[in-house]
ZAMARGU-4260 file (C-alpha; in steps of 0.2 Angstrom, whole numbers, plus 5000, padded with zeros to 4 digits):
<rodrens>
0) 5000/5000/5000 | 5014/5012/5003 | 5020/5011/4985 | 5002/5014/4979 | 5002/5031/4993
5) 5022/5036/4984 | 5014/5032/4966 | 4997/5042/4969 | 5008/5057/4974 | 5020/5058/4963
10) 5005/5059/4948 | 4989/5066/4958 | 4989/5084/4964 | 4993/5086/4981 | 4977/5094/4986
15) 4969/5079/4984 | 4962/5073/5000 | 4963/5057/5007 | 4958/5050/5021 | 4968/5042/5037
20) 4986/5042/5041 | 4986/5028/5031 | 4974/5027/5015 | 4966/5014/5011 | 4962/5006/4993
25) 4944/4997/4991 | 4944/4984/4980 | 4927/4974/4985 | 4910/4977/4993 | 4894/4968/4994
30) 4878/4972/5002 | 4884/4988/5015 | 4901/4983/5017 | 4917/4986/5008 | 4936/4976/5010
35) 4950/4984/5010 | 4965/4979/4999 | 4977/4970/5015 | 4958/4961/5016 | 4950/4970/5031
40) 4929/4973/5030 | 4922/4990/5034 | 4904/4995/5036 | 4902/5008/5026 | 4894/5023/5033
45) 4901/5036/5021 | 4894/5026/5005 | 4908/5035/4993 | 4902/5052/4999 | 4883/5049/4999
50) 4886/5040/4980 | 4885/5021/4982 | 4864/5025/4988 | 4859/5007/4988 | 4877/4998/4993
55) 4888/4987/4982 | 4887/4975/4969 | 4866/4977/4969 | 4861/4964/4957 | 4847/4974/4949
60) 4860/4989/4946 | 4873/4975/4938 | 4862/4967/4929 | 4855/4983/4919 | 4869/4986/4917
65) 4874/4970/4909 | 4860/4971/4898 | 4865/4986/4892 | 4882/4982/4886 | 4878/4965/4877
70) 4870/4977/4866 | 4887/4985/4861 | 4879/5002/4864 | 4891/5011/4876 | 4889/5029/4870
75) 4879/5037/4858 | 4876/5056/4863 | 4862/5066/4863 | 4861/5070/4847 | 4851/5053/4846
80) 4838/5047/4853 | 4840/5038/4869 | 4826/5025/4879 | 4834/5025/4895 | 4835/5044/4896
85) 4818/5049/4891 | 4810/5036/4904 | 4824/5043/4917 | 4817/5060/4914 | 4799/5055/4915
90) 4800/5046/4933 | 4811/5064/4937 | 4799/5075/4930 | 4784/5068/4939 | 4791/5063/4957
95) 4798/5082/4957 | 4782/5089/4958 | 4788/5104/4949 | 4775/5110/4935 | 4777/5103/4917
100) 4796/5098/4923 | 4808/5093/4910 | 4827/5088/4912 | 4845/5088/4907 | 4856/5077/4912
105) 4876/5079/4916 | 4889/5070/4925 | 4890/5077/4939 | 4882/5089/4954 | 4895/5101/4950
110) 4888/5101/4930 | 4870/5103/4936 | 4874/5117/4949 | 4882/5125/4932 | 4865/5122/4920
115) 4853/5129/4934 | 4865/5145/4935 | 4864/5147/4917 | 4847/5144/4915 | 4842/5154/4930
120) 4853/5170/4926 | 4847/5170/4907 | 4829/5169/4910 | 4831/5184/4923 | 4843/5192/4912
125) 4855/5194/4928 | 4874/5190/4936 | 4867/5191/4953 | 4863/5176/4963 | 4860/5172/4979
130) 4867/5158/4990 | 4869/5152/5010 | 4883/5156/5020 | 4893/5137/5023 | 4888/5130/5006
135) 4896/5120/4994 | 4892/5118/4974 | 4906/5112/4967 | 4923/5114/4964 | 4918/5123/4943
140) 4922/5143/4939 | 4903/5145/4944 | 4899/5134/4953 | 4914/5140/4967 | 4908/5156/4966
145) 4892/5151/4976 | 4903/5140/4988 | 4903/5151/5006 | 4917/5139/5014 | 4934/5146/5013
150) 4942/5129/5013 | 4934/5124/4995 | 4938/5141/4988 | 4950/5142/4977 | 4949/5163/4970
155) 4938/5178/4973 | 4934/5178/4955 | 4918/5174/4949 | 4908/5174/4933 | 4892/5179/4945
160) 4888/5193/4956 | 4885/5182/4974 | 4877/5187/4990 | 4878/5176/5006 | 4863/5174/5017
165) 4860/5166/5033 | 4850/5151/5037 | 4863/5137/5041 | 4874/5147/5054 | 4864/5147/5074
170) 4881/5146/5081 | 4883/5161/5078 | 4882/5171/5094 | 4867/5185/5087 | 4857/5167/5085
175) 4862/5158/5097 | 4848/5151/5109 | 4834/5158/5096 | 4818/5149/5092 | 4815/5141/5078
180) 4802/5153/5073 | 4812/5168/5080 | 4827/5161/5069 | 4819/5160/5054 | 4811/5179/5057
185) 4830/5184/5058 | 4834/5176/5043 | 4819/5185/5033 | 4823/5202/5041 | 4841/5200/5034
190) 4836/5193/5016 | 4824/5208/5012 | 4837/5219/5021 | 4850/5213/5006 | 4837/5216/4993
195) 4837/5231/5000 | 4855/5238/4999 | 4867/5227/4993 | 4858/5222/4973 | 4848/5228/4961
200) 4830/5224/4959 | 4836/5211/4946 | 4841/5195/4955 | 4842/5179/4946 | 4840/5166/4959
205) 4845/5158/4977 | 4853/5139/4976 | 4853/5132/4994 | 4857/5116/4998 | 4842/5110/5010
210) 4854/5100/5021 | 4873/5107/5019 | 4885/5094/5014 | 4901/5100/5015 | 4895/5110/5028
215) 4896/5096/5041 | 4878/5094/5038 | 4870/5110/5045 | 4853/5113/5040 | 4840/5126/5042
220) 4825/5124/5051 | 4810/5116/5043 | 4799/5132/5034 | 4813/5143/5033 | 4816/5143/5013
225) 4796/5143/5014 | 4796/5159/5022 | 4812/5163/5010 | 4802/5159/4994 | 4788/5170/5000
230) 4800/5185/4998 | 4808/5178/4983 | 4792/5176/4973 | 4788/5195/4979 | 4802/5199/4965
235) 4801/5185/4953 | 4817/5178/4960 | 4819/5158/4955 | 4822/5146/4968 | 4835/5131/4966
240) 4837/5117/4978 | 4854/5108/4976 | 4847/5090/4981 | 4866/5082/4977 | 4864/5073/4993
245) 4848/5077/5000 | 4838/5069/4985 | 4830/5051/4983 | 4822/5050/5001 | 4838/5049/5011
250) 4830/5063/5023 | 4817/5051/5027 | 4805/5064/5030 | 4803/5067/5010 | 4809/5062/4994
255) 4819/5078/4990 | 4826/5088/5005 | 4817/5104/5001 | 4800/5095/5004 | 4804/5097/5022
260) 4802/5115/5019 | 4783/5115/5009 | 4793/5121/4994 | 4791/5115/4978 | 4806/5126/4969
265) 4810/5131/4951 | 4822/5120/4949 | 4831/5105/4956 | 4848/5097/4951 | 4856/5081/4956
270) 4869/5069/4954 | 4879/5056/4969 | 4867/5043/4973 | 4856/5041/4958 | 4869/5032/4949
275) 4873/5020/4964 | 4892/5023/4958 | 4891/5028/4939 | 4891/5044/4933 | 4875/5053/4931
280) 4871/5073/4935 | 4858/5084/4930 | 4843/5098/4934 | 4825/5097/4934 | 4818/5112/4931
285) 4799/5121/4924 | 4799/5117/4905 | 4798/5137/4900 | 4814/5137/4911 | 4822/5124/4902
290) 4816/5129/4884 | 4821/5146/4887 | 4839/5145/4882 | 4842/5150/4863 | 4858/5142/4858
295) 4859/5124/4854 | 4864/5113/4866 | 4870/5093/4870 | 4878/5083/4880 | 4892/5071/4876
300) 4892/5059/4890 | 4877/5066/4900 | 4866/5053/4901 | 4875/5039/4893 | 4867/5023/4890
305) 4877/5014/4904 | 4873/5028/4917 | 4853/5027/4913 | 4853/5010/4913 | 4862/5009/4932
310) 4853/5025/4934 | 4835/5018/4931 | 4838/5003/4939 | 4843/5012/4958 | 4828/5023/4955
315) 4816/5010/4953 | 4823/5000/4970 | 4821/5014/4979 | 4804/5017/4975 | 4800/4999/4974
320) 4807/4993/4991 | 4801/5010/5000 | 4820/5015/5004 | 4811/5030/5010 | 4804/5024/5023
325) 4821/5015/5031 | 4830/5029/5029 | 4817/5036/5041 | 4818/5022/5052 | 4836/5018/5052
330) 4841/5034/5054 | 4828/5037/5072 | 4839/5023/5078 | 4855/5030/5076 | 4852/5051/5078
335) 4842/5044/5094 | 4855/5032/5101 | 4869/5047/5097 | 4859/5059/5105 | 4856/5050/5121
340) 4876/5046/5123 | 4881/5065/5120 | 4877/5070/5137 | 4890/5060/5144 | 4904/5064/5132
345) 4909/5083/5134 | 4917/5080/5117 | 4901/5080/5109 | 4897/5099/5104 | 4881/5093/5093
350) 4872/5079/5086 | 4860/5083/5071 | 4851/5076/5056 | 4837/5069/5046 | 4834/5052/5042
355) 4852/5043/5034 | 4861/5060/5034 | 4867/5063/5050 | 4884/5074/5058 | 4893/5073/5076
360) 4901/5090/5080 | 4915/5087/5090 | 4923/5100/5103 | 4937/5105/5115 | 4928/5099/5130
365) 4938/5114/5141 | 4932/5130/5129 | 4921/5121/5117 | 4928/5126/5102 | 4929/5118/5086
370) 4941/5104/5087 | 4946/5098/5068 | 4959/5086/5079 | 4948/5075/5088 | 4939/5075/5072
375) 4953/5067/5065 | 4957/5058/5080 | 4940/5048/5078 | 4941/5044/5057 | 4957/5033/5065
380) 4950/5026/5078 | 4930/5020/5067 | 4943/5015/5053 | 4952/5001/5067 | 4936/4996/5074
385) 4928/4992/5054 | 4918/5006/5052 | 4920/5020/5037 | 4916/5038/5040 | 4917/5055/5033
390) 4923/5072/5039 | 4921/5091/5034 | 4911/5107/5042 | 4916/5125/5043 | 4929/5121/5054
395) 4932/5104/5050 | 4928/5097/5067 | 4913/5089/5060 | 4910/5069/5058 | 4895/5067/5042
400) 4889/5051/5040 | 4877/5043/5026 | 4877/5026/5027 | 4869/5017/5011 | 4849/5018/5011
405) 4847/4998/5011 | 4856/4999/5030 | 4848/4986/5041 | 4841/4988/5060 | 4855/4976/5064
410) 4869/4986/5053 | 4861/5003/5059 | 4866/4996/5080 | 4882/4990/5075 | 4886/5006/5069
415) 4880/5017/5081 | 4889/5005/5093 | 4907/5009/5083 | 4902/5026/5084 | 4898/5026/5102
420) 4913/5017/5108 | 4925/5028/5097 | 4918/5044/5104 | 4919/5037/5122 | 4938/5029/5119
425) 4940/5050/5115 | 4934/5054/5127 | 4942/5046/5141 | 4958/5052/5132 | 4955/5073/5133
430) 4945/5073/5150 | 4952/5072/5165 | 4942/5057/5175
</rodrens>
């Protein structure tokens, strides 16, 4: 493994994570779990960052798949017609709820986060956009420039005109120990207070993530892009929802993220779990939205046979085996057993999520600040014990976990069991008994 580490550095830029003091190289998985390649399994609660929806080696997935490639039809392009696509875009277009939807597929979130800016600033004939403070959106020339986390940005420079709103940020001391409801009246205040001075009255649109990812999984409360949209219409402002993680019922609580809110928004994009692992992006959006554009356009590899064919495949097991629903109760399990150990573990500075999306914030027990260390501290100690885990947040203190949505009850304990013994094994080492 150390001449695969020496070889990947010598040819992969160096800002190009990777994770552990000692990277790991995945060569199998089946079901939720993944082996390593010195032969050690892993429960995988990090599912390739929220990609690998419905775990590994799923026969349904790799046998559409396999159908598709006897046909010797790897690649086409858009410029014909193609089956898997058009029923893709059908299921889309009706479970997004959004009126006479219509969609274009990409490779990836980044590549969708770039077609809804383009289709939003054209149709308002506008450079200025709106997004929330702690997002993420890509690592793209646009798609940066509505990224508010300093650690994923690369340049100030910006093809778009961006303003940053609240939403995501309670722990910050003006909204620390607000309501809900008095939270959300904060937020608006500010938003039409924005309007007021710091853009002209032509604003394209605001993209929001409904549950940040990179963020560390910070979220606003339920009804605050609600009450966000109510302003927004007031000005023919369009609304996009970056569902990249949120999507396909891994909230629980609704198949797209912004559901939680009561929101049905202009547009939508998408990518990650769709595929289960294969490449597929893309943006649903209000068919005059989507037709506006006057220039031709295409995709080469958006929406490629192989992808539609995985792609359909995940989509139809989620739907058909109610993944929805386990998220919902898979999730209880855990965000319910990690909130009842946090009391006992002055390391733990918050526990929050929804459904199979859930973060652990950890802290210096003696100021509670932000401690990226202990977060790195635990990614070593879940990787001995045979669990995998992600990290990120603000301040990169933050443990994000999304297991696959197929996790069983039994699975769900043993995790929250790792998790819980890691965090108690941290514990004991930074507070003095």
């Amino acid at each position: 493994m150390s001449d695969l580490l020496a070889r990947h550095r010598a040819v992969m830029p160096n800002w190009l994570a990777l994770y552990y003091n000692e990277p790991i190289e995945i060569v199998g998985g089946k079901g939720n779990r993944v082996v390593d390649a010195s032969g050690k399994s892993y429960l995988d609660f990090f599912a390739g960052i929220l990609t690998n929806m419905i775990g590994y080696d799923v026969p349904e997935v790799r046998e559409a798949v396999e159908r598709q490639l006897a046909t010797g039809v790897v690649h086409t392009s858009t410029v014909y017609l193609l089956r898997g696509q058009v029923e893709l875009a059908e299921k889309i277009a009706k479970l997004s709820g959004i009126k006479d939807a219509k969609v274009f597929f990409t490779n990836s979130g980044t590549e969708a986060n770039e077609t809804a800016l383009l289709l939003a600033t054209y149709a308002r004939k506008s450079d200025q956009v709106l997004a929330m403070r702690q997002s993420y959106h890509g690592r793209s020339f646009g798609a940066v420039s509505v990224t508010s986390n300093r650690a994923w940005k690369n340049n100030s420079l910006s093809p778009l005109n961006v303003h940053f709103l609240h939403g995501a940020d309670r722990h910050l001391t003006q909204f620390r120990g607000l309501s809900d409801a008095d939270y959300i009246k904060a937020c608006v205040d500010d938003l039409r207070h924005v309007l007021s001075t710091s853009v002209s009255d032509d604003v394209a649109a605001l993209i929001a993530e409904p549950i940040q990812g990179v963020g560390g999984f910070t979220m606003a409360p339920d009804g605050l892009f609600a009450a966000y949209k109510e302003v927004l219409d007031e000005q023919g402002i369009l609304f996009v929802s970056d569902e990249v993680q949120t999507g396909w019922g891994r909230t629980g609580s609704a198949f797209f993220g912004i559901q939680n809110h009561g929101v049905t928004p202009d547009m939508m994009t998408f990518a990650k779990g769709l595929g289960n692992g294969f490449a597929v992006g893309g943006v649903v959006a209000r068919g005059d939205l989507m037709d506006n554009l006057h220039a031709v356009g295409l995709a080469t590899f958006g929406g490629n046979p192989i992808s539609m064919a995985a792609a359909n495949a995940t989509l139809d097991y989620v739907l058909d085996h109610d993944l929805q629903a386990n998220a919902a109760r898979t999730g209880a399990l855990i965000i319910d057993g990690l909130r009842e150990a946090a009391p006992r573990l002055p390391i733990v500075g918050d526990v929050r999520g929804k459904g199979l999306m859930f973060a652990v914030e950890l802290v210096d027990p003696a100021t509670g600040e932000p401690s990226p260390a202990l977060a790195a501290r635990f990614m070593e100690e879940t990787k001995k014990a045979g669990l995998l885990a992600g990290k990120g947040g603000l301040y990169g203190n933050v443990l994000r976990m999304a297991p696959p949505l197929t996790l069983t009850p039994d699975e769900a304990a043993e995790g929250l069991g790792i998790i819980v013994n890691a965090l108690e094994v941290i514990n004991a080492e930074v507070v003095p008994s």
